[in-house]
Structure formats: structure tokens, C-alpha cells
C-alpha positions as CSV (number, residue, x, y, z in Angstrom):
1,X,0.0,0.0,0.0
2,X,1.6,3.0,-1.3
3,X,-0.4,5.8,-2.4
4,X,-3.2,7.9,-0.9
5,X,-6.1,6.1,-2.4
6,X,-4.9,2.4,-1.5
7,X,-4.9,3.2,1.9
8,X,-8.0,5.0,2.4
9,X,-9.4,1.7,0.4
10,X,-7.9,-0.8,2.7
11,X,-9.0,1.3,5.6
12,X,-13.1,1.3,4.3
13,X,-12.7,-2.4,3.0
14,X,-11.5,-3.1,6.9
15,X,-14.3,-1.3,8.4
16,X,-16.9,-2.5,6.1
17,X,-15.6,-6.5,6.6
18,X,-17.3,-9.0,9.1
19,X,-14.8,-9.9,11.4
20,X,-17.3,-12.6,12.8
21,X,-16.7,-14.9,9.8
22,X,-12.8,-14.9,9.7
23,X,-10.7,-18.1,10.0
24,X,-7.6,-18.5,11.3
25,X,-5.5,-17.2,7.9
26,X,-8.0,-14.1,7.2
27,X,-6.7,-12.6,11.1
28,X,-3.1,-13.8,10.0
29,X,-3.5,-11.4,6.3
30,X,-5.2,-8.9,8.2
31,X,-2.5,-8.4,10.6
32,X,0.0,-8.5,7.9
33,X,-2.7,-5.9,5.5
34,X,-2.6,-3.7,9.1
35,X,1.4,-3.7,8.9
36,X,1.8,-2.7,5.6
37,X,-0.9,0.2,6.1
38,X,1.4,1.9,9.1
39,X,4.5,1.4,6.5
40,X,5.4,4.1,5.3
41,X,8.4,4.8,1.9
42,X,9.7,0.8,2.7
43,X,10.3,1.7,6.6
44,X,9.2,-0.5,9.4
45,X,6.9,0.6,12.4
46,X,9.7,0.2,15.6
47,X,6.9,-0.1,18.4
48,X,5.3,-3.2,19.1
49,X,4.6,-5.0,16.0
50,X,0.3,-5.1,14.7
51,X,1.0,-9.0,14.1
52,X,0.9,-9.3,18.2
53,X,-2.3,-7.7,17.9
54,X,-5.1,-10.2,19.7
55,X,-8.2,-10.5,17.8
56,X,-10.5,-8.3,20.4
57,X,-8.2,-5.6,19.8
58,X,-8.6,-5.6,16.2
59,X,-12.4,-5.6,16.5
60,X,-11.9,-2.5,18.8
61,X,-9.6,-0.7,16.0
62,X,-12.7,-1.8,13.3
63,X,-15.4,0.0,15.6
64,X,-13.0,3.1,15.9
65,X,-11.8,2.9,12.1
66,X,-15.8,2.4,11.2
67,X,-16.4,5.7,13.7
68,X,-13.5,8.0,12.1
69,X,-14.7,7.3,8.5
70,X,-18.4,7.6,9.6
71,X,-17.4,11.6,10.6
72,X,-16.5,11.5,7.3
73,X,-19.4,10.2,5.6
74,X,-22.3,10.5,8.3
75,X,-25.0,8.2,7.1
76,X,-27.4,10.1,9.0
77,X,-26.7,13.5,11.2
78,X,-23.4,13.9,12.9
79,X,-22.8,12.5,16.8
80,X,-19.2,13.0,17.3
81,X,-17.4,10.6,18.9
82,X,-13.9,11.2,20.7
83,X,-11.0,8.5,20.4
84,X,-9.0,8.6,22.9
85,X,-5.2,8.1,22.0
86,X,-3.8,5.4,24.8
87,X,-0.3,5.8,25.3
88,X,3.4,7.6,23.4
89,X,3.2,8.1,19.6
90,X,6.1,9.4,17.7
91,X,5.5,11.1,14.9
92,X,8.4,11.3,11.7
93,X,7.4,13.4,9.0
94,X,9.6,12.4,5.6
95,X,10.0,15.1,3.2
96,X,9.7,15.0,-0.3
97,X,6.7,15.3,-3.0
98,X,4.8,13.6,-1.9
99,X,5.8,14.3,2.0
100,X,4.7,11.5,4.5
101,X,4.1,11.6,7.8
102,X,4.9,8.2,9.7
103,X,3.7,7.0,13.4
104,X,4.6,5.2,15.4
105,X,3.9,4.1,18.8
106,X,1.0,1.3,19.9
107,X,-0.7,0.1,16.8
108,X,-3.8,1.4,16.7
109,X,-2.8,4.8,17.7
110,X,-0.7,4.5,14.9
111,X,-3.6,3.5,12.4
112,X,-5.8,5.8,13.3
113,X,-3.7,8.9,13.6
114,X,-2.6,7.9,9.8
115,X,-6.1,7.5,8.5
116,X,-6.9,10.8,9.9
117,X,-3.7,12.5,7.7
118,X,-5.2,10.8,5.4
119,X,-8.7,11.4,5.6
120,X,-7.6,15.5,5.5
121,X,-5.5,15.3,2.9
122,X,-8.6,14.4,0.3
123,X,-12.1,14.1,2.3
124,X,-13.9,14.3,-0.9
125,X,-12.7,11.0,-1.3
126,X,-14.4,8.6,1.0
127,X,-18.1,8.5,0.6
128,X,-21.5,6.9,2.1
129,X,-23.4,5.1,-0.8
130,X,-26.9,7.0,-1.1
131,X,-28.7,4.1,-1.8
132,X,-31.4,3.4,0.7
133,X,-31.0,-0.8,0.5
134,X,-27.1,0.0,0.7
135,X,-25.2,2.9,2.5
136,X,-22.0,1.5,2.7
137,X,-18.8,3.2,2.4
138,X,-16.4,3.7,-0.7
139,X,-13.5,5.3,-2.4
140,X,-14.9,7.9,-4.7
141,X,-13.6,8.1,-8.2
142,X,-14.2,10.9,-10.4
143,X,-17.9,11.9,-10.4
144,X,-18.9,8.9,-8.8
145,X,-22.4,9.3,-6.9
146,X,-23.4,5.3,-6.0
147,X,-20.4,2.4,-4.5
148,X,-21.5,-0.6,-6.9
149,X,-22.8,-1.2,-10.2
150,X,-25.7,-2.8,-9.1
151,X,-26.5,0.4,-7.0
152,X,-26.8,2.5,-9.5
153,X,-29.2,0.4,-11.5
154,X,-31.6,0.0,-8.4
155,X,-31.7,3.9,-8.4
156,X,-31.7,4.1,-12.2
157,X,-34.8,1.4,-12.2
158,X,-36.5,3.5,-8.8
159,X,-36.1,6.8,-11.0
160,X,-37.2,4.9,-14.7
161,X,-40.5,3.8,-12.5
162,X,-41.3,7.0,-10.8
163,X,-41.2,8.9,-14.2
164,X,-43.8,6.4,-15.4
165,X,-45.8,7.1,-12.4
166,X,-45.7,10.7,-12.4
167,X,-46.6,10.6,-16.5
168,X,-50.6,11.1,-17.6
169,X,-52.0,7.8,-18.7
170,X,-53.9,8.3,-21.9
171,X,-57.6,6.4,-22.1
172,X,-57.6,3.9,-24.1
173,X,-60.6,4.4,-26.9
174,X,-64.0,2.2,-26.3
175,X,-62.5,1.4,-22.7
176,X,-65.2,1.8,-19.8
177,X,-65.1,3.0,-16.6
């Protein structure tokens, strides 16, 4: 995960996932996906590693992941919620276009003091899928207004139908009443 918009993906697909229905090798790749999301220009995080992570901690990063990007894209009006930061982060900014700034410190401090950086840098980019069935988060690219394919034909179809509806029927000739 190097640029901008591969993070910010990793970091929706990780709060959109269902963490219930993991076996044993999804927790090992999603320790290893967490580690390479804190890495920053090829350098290692120092600090106690996110493959020592137990599983109830990585459900507790998910909720607070799930909350940072939700202040982003509020489904429906904005609660704030505080995260608390638990213990030392250090912070290494690394110059050069584009500059990064690396953290480092307990893991998901560290995660979620990068996907704020992130989230500021472009928070255009991450957006709540308007579709009522739907709602879920994505990675907006371009002009892009619904998450999935099949979204937009489900509010293409809604709209096709309501145009129908709001159209005056013409009476047929010879037809009663």
C-alpha cells in the first residue's frame, strides 16, 4: 500500500468486513494488511509489531476505524465521537513530494492517527453510498455518486419507474369505466 487512495481503500474495505466470519488465515492477512498500512516509503513501524495484535483488539480498531470514517461520511446526522489516544506516539514526518508523515507508537494509535492524515488530505474521497438498501462506504472516483454497479441500477430502475408514475396515462378508446 503505497499511495493515498490504496490506503484509504484498505482502511473502508477493513471497516466495512465482518470480522465474525474470519478463519484462522484471514486474522493472519489482516494483521500483515494492518502492517503494511502503518508502513510508510519501505520503513518499518519500531513499536510493538500489529501482528501481536489479539483478535479483540482488532475488533476494537474496526469499531473506531468504522467511527473515524463515519465523521467523514455521516449516514445520517453527525454525533461526534472522541477516540482517545492510549499511550506515546512518535510522529516522523519524511520530506519529499509527496511528503509523508509516519507514526509510530501502539498500533492502533498509529492506524488511526494515519487514517486521519489521510482522511484530511482528500475528504472528498471517502463516501456513504446513497442508496437506501445500501449505505455502505467507498473510495470515490471521479464523479462517482453510488459504491457498486448494481446500485446504480436500483436507483436508475426507482427513477425509470417513478417517471412512469408521475406521466398522464392516456384512455384507451372504447375502454369503460
Amino acid at each position: 500500500m503505497k499511495t493515498l487512495r490504496e490506503r484509504l481503500e484498505w482502511a473502508i474495505r477493513f471497516a466495512e468486513r465482518d470480522l465474525d466470519r474470519f478463519r484462522p488465515g484471514d486474522w493472519l492477512n489482516l494483521r500483515d494488511d494492518l502492517t503494511a498500512f502503518l508502513e510508510a516509503k519501505g520503513a518499518p513501524i519500531p513499536f510493538p509489531s500489529p501482528k501481536e495484535l489479539p483478535e479483540s483488539a482488532l475488533r476494537d480498531l474496526q469499531e473506531d476505524v468504522r467511527a473515524l470514517l463515519g465523521q467523514v461520511a455521516p449516514a445520517r446526522p453527525l454525533k461526534w465521537r472522541m477516540v482517545e489516544i492510549k499511550g506515546p506516539l512518535l510522529l516522523n514526518v519524511i520530506a519529499g513530494p509527496p511528503a509523508w508523515v509516519r507514526s509510530a507508537g501502539h498500533p492502533r494509535d498509529a492506524v488511526l492517527l494515519s487514517l486521519a492524515w489521510l482522511l484530511a488530505a482528500d475528504p472528498s474521497a471517502v463516501r456513504r453510498c446513497p442508496e437506501p438498501a445500501c449505505h455502505r462506504l467507498f473510495y470515490r472516483v471521479r464523479r462517482q455518486v453510488y459504491c457498486s454497479t448494481p446500485c446504480v441500477k436500483r436507483a436508475n430502475k426507482r427513477a425509470e419507474r417513478h417517471a412512469q408514475w408521475a406521466r398522464p396515462r392516456k384512455a384507451k378508446k372504447g375502454a369503460r369505466r
